[in-house]
N, C-alpha and C positions, 0 to 999 in steps of 0.2 A: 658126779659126772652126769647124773640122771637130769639137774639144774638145769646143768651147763647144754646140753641137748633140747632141753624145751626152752632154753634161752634163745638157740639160734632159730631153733622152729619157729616161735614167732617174731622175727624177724619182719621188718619191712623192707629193709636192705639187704643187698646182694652181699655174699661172704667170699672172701678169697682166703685159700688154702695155703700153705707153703710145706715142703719137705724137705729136710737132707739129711743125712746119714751119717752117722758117728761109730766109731770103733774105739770099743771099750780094752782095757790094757788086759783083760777076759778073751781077746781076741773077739767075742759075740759084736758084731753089729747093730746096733742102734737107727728107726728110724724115728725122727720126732717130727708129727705133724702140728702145726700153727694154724692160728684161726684169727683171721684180721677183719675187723668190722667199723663201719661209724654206729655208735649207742645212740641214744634217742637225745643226747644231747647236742648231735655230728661233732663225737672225739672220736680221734683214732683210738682204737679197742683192737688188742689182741692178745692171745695166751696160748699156751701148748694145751693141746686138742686131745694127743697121744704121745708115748714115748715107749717103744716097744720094740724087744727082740726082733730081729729078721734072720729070718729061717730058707733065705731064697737068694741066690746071685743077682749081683747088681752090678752098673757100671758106671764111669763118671759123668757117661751122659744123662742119665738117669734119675743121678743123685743130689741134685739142687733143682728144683722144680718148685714155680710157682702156676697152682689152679686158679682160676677163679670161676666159681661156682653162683651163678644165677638163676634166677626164676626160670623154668623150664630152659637150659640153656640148649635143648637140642633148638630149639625154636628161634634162638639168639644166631646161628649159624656157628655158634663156637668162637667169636673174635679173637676173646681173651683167655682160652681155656687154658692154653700150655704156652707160657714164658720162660725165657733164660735166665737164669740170674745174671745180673750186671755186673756184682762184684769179683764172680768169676772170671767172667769173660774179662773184667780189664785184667785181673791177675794172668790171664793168659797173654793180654797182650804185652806187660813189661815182664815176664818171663823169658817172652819171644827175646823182647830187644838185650835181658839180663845174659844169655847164652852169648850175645856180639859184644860185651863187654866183658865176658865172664875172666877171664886173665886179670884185668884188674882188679876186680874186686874180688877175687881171690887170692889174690898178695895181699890186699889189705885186712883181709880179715883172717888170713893166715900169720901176718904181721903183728896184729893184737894177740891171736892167739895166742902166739908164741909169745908175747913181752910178758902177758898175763898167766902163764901157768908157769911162771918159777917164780917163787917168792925172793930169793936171793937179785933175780934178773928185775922182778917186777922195784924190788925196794931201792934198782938202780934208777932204773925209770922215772921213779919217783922225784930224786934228785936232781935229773933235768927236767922235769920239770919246774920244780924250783927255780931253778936259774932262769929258765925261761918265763919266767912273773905266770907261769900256767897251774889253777888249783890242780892235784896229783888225784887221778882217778881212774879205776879200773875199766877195762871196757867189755859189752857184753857183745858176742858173735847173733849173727842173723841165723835164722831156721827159712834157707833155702825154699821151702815152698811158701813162705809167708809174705810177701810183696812188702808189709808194713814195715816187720822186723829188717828187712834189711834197708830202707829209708833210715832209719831210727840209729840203726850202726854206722850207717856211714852219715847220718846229720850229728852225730854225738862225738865222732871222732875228727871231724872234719879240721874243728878249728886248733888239734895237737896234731895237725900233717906233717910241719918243719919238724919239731920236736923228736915223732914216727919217727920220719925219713934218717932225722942226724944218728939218733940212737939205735934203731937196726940196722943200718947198715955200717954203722961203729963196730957192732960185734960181731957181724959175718964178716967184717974186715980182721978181728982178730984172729978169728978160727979160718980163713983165709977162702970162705966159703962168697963169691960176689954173687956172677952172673950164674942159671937165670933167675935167681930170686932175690935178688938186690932191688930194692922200691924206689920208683923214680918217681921225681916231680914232675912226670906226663901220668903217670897212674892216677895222682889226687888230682889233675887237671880233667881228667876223663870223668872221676868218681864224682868232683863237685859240680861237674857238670849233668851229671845222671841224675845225680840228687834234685836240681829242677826238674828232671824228667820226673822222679818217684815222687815229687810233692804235689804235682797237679794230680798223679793218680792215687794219690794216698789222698788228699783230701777228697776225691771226686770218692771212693770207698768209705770216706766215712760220713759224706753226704749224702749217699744212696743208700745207706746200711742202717739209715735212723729207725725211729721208731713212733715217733708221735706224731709224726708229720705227713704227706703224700710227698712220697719221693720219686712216682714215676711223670710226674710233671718238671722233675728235678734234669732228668737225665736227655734230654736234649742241651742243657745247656751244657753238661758236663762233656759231651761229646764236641760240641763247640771249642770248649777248651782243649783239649784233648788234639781236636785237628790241625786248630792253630799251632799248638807247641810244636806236633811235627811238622810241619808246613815249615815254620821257621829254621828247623832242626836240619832240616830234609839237606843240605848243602854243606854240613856242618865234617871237617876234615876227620873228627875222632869219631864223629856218634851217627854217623851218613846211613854204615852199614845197619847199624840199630834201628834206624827211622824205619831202613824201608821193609824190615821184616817184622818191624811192628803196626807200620801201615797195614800191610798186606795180611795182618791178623784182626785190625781192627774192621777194617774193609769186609773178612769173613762171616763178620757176625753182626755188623751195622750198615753195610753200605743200604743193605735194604732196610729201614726203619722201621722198626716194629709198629704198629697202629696203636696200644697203648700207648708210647710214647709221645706221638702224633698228637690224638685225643688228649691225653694227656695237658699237652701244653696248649692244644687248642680253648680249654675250658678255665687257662687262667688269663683272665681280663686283662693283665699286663701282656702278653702273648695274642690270644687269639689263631686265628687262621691266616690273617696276614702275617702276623708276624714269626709263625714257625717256616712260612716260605723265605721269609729272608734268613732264618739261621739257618735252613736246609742248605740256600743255595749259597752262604757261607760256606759250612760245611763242603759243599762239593767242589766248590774253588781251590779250598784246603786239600782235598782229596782226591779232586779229577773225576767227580763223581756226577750224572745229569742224573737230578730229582726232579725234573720236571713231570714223568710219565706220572712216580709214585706221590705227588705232591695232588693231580688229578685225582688219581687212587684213593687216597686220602679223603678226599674233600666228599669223593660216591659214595665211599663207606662212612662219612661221618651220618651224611642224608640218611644213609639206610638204616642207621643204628638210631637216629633219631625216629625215624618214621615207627621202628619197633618199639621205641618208651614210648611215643605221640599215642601207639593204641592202647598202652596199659595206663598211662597216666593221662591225656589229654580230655577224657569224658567227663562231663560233670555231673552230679551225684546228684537226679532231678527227685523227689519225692517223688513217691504210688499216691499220687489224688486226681484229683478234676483240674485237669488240665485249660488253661484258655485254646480258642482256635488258634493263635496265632502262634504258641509257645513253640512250635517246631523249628517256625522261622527265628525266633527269639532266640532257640539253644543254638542251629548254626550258624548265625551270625555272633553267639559267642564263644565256639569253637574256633572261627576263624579268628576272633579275635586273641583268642592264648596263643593261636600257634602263630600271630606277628610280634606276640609278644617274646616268645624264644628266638625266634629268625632275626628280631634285629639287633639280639646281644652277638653276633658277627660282627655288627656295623657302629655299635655304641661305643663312644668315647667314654670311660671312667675316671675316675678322681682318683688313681692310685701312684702309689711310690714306682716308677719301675723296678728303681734298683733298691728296693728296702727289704730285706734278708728277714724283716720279724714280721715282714707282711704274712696273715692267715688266711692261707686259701679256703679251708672248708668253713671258718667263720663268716668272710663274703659270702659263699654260697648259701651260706643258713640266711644270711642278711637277704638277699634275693632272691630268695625260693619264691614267695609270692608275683617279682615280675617274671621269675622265666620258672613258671614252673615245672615243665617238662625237664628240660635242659637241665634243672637242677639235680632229678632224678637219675638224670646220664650221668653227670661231673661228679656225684657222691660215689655209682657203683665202679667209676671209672678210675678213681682219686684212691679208691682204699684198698687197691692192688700192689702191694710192695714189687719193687724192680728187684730185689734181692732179699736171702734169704742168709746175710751175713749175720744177723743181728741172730740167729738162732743157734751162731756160736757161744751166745750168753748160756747154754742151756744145757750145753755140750761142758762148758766149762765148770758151773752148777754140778752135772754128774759125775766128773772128772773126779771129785772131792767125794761123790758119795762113793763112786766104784773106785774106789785108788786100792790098790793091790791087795790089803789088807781087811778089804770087805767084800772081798767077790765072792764070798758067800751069800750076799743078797740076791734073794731071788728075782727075778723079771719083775713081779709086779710089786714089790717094795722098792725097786728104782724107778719104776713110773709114777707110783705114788707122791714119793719126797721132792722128783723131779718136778711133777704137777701143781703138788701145793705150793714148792718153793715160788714159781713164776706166779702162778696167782694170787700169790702175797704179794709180789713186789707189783705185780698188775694193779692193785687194789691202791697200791702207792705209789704208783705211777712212775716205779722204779726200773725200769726194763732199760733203760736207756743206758745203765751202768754195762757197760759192755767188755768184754775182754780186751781189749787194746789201751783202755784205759791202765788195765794192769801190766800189759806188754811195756809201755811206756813210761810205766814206773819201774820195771826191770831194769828198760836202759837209762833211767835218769837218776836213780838213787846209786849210783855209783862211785860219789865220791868219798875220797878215804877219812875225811874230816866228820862226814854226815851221820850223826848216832842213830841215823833209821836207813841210813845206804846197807843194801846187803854187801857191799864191796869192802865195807869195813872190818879192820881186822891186823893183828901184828906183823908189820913187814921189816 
């Protein structure tokens, strides 16, 4: 730890913080702090910082928090000290709209449940399947508070809907049990429709929730999508009600755009400053939103935040000698020239991909440190702020396995320990990226009953 501390000490870059809070099956709460940095090579670099008991009430608003921590930041005004997480807040918004569709997707997943917990019932199911050219496979239910898991159940089940429908409501026909739990072909029509909705926002959570990358340059564009879909949706006879109390949540926590995100996409050369006013004002077409004031906004505080690296990095580093008479004029006639050198990466046309997805933002920026090189200073501390603190479920999940019931005998600082080394091994092998959902998703995909590594397999 003693390292890891004089590691960040000398630092040249700014470090950003992340926290959230875990409750161990001990009932004790967990809070593990992250430490995200670019190394001297500008990789994204991050590890768990701490992982330690909490001894103190907490609440949800509390409990996903990203800091970011800079050079004297009382001096910075605070920009970026306290962010939301992204990947909450969109979970809160398809939660919202999950509650206006909640009847249907709860027949359907009461529907599996049901065909799946009797073997005699499930080995019938089986059968029609057959008949219907469909491989015969188990299905795994959603965990309600997970936005992923429930995409994942109803992307899994979707394409045995006919099959559902003929066969449950085959046997509530026998037991003479119809209406109201009889499953209609307007339920899967509602559910495969939601499933677009869960897919923009499941990919938009596992775009933001990376780890090697700068993802808050990501999340303007994800909101773009995001408004279009409702936009399109917003008139839509089953999913109308859904749109607008999902608006009306997303509106809560983005209509104003945070300045990270801003920044953000203002310092990728595909983007710029022009071009986050045209997704802004996308955006507010989408949404009935005028960015005009906070697009000005914007633009004052990008100056000001510049003006502050201009005084830490824009001096040049003259030797203690004998100086000529003229050398005063010399240095600021070449201060003003660095700083036309940052001001007209606003206006510079580049050589890059718009739409090329393996393009490397912080590799540009290393590329061009020399022409902007203030500007670079800002894009690095600005770039290595995660928008979410998803990816710290990997870590929760990590200790899930050391504190599983049968070890709560470890004491506090043996699960910070195991927990610490575990991630800075896989830090060192730049495995961090392996994240729970990866596993989520082999829950519900190894389900079928042929597959000798499906957990779904078994005598029916």
């Amino acid at each position: 730890m003693d390292d890891l501390v004089d590691e960040i000490q000398h630092l040249s870059v700014s470090v950003a913080l992340t926290y959230d809070i875990w409750n161990a099956c001990s009932k004790q709460d967990y809070l593990s702090v992250t430490r995200h940095y670019l190394d001297s090579y500008l990789e994204d670099t991050k590890g768990i910082f701490g992982f330690r008991p909490m001894d103190f009430a907490h609440t949800v608003e509390t409990s996903s928090i990203a800091l970011f921590v800079a050079r004297n930041i009382s001096q910075d005004g605070g920009y970026f000290f306290h962010q939301r997480c992204a990947c909450h807040i969109i979970n809160l918004i398809v939660h919202a709209g999950l509650k206006q569709v909640s009847d249907q997707i709860d027949r359907i997943r009461d529907t599996i449940s049901w065909i799946c917990s009797s073997n005699p019932r499930f080995s019938e199911f089986k059968r029609h399947c057959k008949l219907n050219g469909l491989k015969p496979r188990r299905f795994q239910t959603n965990m309600p508070v997970r936005l992923n898991s429930t995409y994942l159940m109803l992307q899994n089940c979707l394409e045995y809907d006919t099959t559902i429908i003929c066969f449950y409501n085959m046997k509530l026909a026998e037991t003479g049990q119809l209406s109201p739990k009889i499953l209609t072909t307007n339920d899967w029509y509602v559910a495969k429709i939601f499933v677009q909705f869960l897919k923009i926002f499941y990919n938009a959570t596992v775009t933001l929730s990376g780890v090697y990358y700068p993802t808050s340059s990501q999340t303007i564009h994800q909101i773009v999508e995001m408004s279009e879909l409702l936009n399109n949706y917003r008139e839509d006879e089953h999913l109308g009600a859904a749109v607008v109390v999902m608006e009306t949540k997303l509106k809560k926590y983005w209509a104003n755009i945070p300045l990270l995100y801003a920044l953000s996409a203002i310092v990728d050369p595909r983007v710029k400053l022009s071009g986050l006013e045209v997704l802004l004002e996308f955006i507010g077409i989408n949404l009935s939103i005028d960015y005009s004031e906070q697009i000005t906004d914007i633009r004052t505080k990008l100056f000001e935040i510049f003006r502050i690296y201009e005084s830490r990095f824009g001096n040049i580093d003259i030797p203690q000698s004998t100086r000529p008479e003229t050398e005063p004029k010399q240095t600021s006639w070449s201060l003003l020239k660095r700083r036309k050198k940052d001001s007209k990466y606003l206006e510079a046309q580049f050589d890059v991909v718009e739409d090329n997805e393996e393009f490397d933002l912080l590799l540009w920026w290393k590329t061009y440190t020399y022409k902007y090189p203030v500007l670079s200073h800002l894009a690095r501390d600005i770039l290595v702020i995660p928008v979410s603190t998803e990816s710290l479920e990997q870590a929760f999940s990590t200790s899930g396995r050391i504190i599983e019931p049968r070890r709560n005998s470890l004491s506090p600082e043996m699960v910070e320990v195991l927990t610490c080394l575990w991630d800075w091994e896989h830090a060192k092998k730049r495995l961090q990226n392996l994240t729970v959902d990866k596993e989520l998703i082999l829950n519900f995909d190894n389900l079928y009953i042929d597959d000798p590594s499906g957990s779904g397999q078994g005598q029916n």
